[in-house]
N, C-alpha and C positions, 0 to 999 in steps of 0.2 A: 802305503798310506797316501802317496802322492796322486799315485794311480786313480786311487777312489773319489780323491779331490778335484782330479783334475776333470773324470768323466763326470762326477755334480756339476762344475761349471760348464762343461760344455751342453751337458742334458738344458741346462738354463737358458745357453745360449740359444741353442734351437728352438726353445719356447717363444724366445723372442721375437726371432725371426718366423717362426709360426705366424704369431700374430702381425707382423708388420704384411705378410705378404696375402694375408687375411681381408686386408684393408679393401673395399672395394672402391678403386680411385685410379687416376692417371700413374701407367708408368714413370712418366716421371717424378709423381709422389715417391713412389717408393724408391727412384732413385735417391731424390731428396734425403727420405730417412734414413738410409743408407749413408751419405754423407755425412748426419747429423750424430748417427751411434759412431762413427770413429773421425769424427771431429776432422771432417778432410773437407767442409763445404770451403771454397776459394776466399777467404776471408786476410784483409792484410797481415794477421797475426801469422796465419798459416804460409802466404806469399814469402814474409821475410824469413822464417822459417827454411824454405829454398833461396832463401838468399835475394829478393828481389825486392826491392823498395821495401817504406818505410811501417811500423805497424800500426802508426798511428793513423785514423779515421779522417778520410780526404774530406768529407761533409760537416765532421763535427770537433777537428780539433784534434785537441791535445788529453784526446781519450784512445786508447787501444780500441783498433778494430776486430774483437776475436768472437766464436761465434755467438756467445750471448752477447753481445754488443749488437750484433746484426741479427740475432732473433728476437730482442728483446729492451735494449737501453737504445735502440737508435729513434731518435723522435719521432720518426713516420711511422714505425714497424710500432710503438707505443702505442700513439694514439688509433692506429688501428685494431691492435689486440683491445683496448676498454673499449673501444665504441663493440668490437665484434662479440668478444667474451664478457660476459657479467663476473669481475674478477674485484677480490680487495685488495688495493691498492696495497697494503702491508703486503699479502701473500703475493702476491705479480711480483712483486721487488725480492722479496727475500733470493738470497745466493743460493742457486742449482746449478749443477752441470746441465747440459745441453737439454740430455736424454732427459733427466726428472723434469726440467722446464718443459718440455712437449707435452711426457706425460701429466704433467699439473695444466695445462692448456686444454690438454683433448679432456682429460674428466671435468673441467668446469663448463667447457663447449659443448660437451654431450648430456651434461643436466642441462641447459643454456637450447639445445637445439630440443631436447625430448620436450622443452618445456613449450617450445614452438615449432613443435611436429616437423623440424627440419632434417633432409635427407642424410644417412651417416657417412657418407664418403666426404661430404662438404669441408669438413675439418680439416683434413687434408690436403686436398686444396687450396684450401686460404693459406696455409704455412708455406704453401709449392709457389702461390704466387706469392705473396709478401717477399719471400726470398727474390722471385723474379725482379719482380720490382723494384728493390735492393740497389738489384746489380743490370 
């Protein structure tokens, strides 16, 4: 039984990864996603984790730095997802792990770009840089 559980998950898994490497965009995107499906982007949370300094957010305080913080609650990485994605304001905020936050990002960006014949790699990008940017 275990057996048959555990190859469904892994069947899933490849699918995943199907689609990420799918992507036509900078290898360093897909490094990116990479970092973002097992939550290893260098983020304070993760630092103190190894044991190095503190996890709280050097920019904003006495808010934990972990990756939705820096994909998504940090003021800069904010107002750049509304100005870039046509998003509600309820739906952006609602709690996701990392992974459903991209995914909910890339399907509002890809109505958002079909709507403005814009290239499909671009999405990817912008999360590769925001990140940059970041850090």
């Amino acid at each position: 039984m275990y057996k048959l559980l555990d190859e469904e998950q892994q069947i899933g898994h490849r699918n995943e990864w199907k689609k990420i490497w799918k992507i036509q965009a900078l290898e360093g995107v897909w490094y990116f996603v990479w970092l973002l499906k097992y939550d290893r982007l260098l983020t304070n949370w993760n630092k103190r984790r190894l044991g190095i300094g503190s996890v709280m957010s050097g920019y904003c305080g006495n808010i934990v730095e972990d990756t939705m913080h820096v994909l998504r609650d940090f003021p800069l990485v904010m107002s750049f997802w509304l100005n870039v994605v046509e998003v509600h304001q309820e739906n952006f905020m609602r709690p996701y792990d990392q992974m459903d936050f991209v995914n909910n990002i890339l399907t509002e960006y890809r109505n958002t770009a079909a709507d403005k014949n814009l290239t499909s790699g671009i999405h990817q990008e912008i999360k590769w840089i925001s990140w940059k940017l970041k850090n």
